[in-house]
N, C-alpha and C positions, 0 to 999 in steps of 0.2 A: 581377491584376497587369498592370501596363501591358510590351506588347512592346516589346525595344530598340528602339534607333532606327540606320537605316541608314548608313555612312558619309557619307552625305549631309548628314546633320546633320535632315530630315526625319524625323517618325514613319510606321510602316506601317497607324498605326490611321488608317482616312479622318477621322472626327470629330474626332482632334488635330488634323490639320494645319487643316483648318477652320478648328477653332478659334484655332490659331496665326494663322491669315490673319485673323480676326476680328479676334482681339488686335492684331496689328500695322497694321490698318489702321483701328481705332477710336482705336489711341495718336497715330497719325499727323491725323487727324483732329481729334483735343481740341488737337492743339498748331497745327494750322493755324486753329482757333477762337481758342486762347489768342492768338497773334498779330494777329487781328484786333481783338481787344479793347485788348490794347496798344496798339495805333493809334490805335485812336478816343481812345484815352487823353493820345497824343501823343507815345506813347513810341516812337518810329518804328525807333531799332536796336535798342530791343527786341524788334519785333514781328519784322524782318526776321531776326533772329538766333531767335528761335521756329523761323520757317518754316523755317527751314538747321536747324534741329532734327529737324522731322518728314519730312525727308531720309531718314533714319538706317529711321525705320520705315518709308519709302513703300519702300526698298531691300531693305528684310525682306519685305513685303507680297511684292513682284513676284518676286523669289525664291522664294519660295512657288509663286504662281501660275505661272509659268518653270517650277518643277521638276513641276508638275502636268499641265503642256503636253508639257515632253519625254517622261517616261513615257507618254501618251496616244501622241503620235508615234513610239515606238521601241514601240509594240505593247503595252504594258503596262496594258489600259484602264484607264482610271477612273471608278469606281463615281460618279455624280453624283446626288446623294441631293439635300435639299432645305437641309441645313445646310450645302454645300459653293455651293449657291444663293446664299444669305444671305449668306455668303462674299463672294462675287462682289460680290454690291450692298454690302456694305460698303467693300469696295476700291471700286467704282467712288465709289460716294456720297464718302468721303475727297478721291478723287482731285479730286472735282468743287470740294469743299472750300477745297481746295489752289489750285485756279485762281481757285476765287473770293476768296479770300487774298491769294492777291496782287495781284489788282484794287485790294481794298480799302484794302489797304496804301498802292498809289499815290494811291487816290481821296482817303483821307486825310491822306496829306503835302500834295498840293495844298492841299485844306481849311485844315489849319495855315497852311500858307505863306501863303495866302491871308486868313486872319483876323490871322496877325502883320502883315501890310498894313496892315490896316483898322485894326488897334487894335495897335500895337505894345505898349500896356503891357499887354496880355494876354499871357500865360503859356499855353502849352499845359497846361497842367496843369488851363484852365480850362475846358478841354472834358471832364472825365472826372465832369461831371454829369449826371447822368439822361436819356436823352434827349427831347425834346418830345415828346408825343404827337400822332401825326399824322393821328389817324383824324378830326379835327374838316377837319384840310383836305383830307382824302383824303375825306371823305365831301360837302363841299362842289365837290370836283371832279368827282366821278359825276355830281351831281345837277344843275351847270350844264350837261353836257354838249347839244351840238346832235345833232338828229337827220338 
């Protein structure tokens, strides 16, 4: 049987909270992905309204991590095991997510704006094709290189 959980709203099993932190920063994660795909799609408030999405769990995440930090600080140590590890780099990997989300986000409004210039009877919609594959000029760029 799983033990209650503290007024805190935290469990006292280490592995839950882990895995809560897991949870909340892998959800936050998939929606700062999901946003970026929006983008490139053209869907530009939707993607920003994504990211203001995965708010909610980067809020949950840190809370977590917060409440793991004070216990440690107030003398309560905490057991760091190798899932509360994993933990970690899940929050952080998200968070990196995150930032690079919204790079992209801006990178591709410019892009739109930038092709309704060029070809105003294009439709943002017409970006949400496959995209080129670039290894043909990625691999002709290595191989000009000087030395």
């Amino acid at each position: 049987m799983s033990e209650p959980q503290p007024a805190t709203g935290q469990p006292d099993d280490p592995y839950a909270v882990s895995f809560e932190l897991i949870l909340a920063a892998g959800t936050a994660k998939s929606k700062a992905m999901e946003a970026v795909e929006l983008a490139r799609e053209g869907h530009l408030d939707a993607a920003r309204q994504a990211l203001a999405r995965a708010d909610d769990d980067f809020r949950q995440a840190h809370d977590i991590q917060f409440a793991l930090l004070q216990r440690e600080a107030g003398q309560d140590h905490v057991d760091v095991d190798i899932v509360l590890v994993h933990a970690n780099d899940h929050l952080t990997m998200a968070l990196m997510a995150k930032e690079n989300a919204e790079m992209l986000i801006e990178l591709y409004s410019r892009i739109h704006e930038l092709e309704a210039r060029v070809s105003p009877s294009a439709a943002p919609a017409a970006t949400s094709t496959a995209p080129v594959d670039q290894t043909s000029t990625t691999d002709t760029n290595t191989n000009t290189k000087e030395n």
